[in-house]
C-alpha positions as CSV (number, residue, x, y, z in Angstrom):
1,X,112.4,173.6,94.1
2,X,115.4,173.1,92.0
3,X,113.1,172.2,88.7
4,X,114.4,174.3,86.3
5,X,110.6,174.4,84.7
6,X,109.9,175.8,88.4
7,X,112.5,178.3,88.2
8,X,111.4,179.5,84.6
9,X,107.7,179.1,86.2
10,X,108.3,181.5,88.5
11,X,110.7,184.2,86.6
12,X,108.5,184.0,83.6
13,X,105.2,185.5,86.2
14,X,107.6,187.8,87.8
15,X,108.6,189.5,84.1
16,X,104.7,189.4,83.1
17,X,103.3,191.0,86.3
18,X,105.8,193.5,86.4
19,X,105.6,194.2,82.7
20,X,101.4,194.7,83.3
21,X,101.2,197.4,85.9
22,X,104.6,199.4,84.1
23,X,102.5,199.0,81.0
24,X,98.9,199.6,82.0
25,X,98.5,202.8,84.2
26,X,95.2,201.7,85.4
27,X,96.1,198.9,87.5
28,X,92.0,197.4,87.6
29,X,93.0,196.7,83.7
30,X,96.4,194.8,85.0
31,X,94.6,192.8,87.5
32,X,92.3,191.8,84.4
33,X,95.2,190.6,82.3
34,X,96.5,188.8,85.4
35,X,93.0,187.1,85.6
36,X,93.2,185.3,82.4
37,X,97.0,184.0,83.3
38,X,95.2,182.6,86.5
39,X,92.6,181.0,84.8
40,X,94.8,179.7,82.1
41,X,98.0,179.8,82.1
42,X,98.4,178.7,85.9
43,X,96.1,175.4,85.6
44,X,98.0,174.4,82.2
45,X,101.5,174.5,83.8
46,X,100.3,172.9,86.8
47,X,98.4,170.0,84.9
48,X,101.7,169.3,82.8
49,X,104.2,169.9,85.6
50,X,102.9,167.8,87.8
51,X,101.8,164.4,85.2
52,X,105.5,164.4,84.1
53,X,106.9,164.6,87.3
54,X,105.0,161.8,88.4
55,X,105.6,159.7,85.3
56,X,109.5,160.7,85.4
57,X,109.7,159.6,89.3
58,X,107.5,156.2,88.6
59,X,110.1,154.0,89.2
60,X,111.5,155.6,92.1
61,X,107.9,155.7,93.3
62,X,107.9,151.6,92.9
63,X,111.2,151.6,94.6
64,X,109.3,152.8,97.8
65,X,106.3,150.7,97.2
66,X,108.6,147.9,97.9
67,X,109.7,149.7,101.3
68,X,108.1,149.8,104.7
69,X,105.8,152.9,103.7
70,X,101.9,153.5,103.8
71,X,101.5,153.6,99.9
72,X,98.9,156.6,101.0
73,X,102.1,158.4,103.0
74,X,104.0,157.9,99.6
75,X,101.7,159.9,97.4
76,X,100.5,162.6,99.9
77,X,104.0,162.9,100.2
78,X,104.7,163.5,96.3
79,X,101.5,165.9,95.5
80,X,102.3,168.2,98.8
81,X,105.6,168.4,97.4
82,X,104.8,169.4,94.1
83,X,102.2,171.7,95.3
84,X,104.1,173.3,97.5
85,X,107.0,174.2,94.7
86,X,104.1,175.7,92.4
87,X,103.1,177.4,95.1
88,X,105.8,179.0,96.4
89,X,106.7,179.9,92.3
90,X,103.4,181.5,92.4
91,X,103.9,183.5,95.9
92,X,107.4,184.7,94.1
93,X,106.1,185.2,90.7
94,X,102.5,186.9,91.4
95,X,102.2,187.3,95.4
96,X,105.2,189.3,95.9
97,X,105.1,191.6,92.6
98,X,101.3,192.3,93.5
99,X,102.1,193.2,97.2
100,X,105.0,195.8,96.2
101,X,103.1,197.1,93.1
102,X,99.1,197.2,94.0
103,X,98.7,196.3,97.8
104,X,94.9,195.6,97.8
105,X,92.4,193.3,98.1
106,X,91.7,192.7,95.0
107,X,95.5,191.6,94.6
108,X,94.9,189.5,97.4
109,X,92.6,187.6,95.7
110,X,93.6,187.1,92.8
111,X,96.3,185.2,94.4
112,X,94.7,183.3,96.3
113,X,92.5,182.4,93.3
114,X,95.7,181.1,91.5
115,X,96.8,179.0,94.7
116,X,93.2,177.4,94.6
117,X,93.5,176.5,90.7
118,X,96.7,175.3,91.0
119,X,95.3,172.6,93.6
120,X,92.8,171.7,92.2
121,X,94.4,171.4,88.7
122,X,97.3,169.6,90.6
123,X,95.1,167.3,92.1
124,X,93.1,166.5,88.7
125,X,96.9,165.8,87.2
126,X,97.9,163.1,90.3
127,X,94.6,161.8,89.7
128,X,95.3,161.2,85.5
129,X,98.7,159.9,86.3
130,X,97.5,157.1,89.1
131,X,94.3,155.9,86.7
132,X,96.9,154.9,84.2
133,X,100.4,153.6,83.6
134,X,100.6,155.0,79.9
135,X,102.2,158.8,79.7
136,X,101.0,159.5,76.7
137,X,97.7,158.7,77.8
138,X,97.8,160.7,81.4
139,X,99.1,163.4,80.1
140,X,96.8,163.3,77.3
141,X,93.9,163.1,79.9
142,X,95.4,165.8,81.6
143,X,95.2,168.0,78.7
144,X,91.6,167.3,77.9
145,X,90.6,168.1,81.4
146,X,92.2,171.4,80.7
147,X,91.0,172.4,77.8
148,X,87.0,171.4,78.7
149,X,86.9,173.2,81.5
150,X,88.6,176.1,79.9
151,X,87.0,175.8,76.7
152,X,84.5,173.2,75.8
153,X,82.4,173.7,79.6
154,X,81.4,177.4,78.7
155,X,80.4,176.5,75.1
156,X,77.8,174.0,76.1
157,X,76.6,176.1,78.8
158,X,75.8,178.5,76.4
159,X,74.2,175.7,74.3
160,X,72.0,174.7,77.0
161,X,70.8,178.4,77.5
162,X,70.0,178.6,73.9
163,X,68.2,175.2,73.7
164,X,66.1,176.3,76.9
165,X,65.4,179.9,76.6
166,X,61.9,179.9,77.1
167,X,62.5,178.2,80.6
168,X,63.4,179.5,84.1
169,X,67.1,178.1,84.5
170,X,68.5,180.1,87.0
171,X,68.9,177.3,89.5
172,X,70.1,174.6,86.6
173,X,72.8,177.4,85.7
174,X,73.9,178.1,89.8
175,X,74.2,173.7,89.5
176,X,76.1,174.0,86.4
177,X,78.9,176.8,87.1
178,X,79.7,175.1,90.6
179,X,80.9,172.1,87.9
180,X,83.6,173.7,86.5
181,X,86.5,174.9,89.8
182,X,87.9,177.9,86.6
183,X,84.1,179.6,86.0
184,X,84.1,179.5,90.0
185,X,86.9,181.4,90.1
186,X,86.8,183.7,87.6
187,X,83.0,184.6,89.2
188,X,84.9,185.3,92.6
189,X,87.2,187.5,91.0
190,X,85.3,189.4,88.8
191,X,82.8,189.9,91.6
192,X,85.5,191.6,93.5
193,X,86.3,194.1,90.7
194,X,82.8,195.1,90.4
195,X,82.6,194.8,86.2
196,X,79.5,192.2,86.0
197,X,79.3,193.0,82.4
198,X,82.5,191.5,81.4
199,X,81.9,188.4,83.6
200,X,80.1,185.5,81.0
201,X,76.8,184.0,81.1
202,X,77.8,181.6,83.8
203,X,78.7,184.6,86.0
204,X,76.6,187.8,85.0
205,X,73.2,185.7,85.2
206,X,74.2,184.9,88.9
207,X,75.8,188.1,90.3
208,X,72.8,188.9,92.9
209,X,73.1,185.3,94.6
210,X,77.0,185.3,94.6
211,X,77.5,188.9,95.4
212,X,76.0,187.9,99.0
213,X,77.9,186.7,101.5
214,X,76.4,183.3,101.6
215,X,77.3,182.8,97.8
216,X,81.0,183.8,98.4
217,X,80.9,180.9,101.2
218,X,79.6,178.3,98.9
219,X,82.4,179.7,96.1
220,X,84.9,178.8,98.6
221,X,83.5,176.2,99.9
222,X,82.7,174.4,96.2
223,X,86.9,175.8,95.7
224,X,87.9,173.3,98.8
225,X,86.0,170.3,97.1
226,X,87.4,170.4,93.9
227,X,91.2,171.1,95.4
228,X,90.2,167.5,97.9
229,X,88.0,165.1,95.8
230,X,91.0,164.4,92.8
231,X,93.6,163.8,95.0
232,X,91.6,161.4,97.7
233,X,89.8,159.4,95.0
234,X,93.8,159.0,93.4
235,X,94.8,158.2,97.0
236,X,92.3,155.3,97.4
237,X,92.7,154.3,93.8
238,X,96.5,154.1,94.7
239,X,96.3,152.3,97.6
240,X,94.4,149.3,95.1
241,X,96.9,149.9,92.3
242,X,98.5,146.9,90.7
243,X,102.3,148.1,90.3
């Protein structure tokens, strides 16, 4: 908690999502800005924050590998602790603006759809940092994961629905969004504020099966396996790891 790229973290989303709703006067078109700093900004820091702290704290993480301590106990311990900073940077910088400036549910889930990405994006960054001993490598890694699910996911979605338009790929599609934890998101939100039109191929072509109740569960419940596989496939693979 006494980061200083935590501190600036959390100030920095505090100036933003005050800055949004004194700016915008419709607050549906704040929560939209504040959407694409969830779905972007949020996972970036996350993925970068948590690769060089592990990298920075690898010796001290050998020094306990050498004591009396379940290696497993060791990095559970690490990744809750750098979750629960970003966490609590995100509850000051987003959760507490939101509740004193629009008190809805709307603002409600957009936070909660920040918490979930910076898990899973957290967990994806342990992950990097265990499979190899190289820092320019895991953070490299890191980055990549970033930037194709951000980036390079949605553009060969869109490939695929060009290459098979003349075939019924609805179900394909429902496969292919649950493959990527920040088109999962942004579906949840965007669902919530009711503007289908603005929501992407992945998300508009779906919006009568996830609009239900059972497709909500299955967003969440897709959410918790993204946040849980990274980190206990890094805990197993740590456990085997040749320090």
């Amino acid at each position: 908690m006494r980061n200083r790229i935590i501190l600036a973290y959390t100030i920095l989303l505090a100036l933003v999502t005050i800055s949004l709703f004194a700016l915008e006067d419709n607050p549906a078109k704040a929560i939209m800005s504040l959407l694409n700093i969830g779905i972007l900004i949020v996972p970036l820091v996350s993925s970068i924050f948590c690769t060089i702290y592990l990298y920075n704290s690898a010796e001290f993480i050998e020094l306990l590998v050498a004591q009396p301590i379940r290696r497993s106990r060791l990095l559970w311990g690490v990744y809750l602790g750098m979750i629960t900073a970003l966490l609590i940077a995100l509850l000051a910088g987003i959760g507490l603006p939101l509740l004193l400036l629009h008190p809805a549910a709307t603002s409600l889930n957009l936070f909660f759809i920040s918490c979930s990405l910076t898990i899973v994006f957290a967990s994806l960054a342990t992950l990097s940092a265990v499979l190899t001993r190289d820092k320019a490598k895991g953070i490299g890694l890191c980055l990549l994961l970033w930037f194709y699910f951000t980036f390079i996911f949605d553009g060969l979605v869109l490939l695929v629905l060009f290459q098979f338009a003349d075939y019924p790929l609805d179900t394909a599609m429902i496969g292919m969004s649950m493959l990527n934890p920040i088109d999962m998101a942004r579906i949840g939100m965007l669902l919530q504020l009711d503007i289908s039109a603005m929501m992407g191929l992945t998300g508009a072509l779906f919006q009568d099966f996830f609009g239900t109740g059972t497709g909500f569960f299955l967003i969440v419940l897709v959410m918790i396996v993204w946040m849980a596989f990274p980190i206990l496939l890094a805990v197993r693979r740590f456990n085997h790891k040749d320090l």
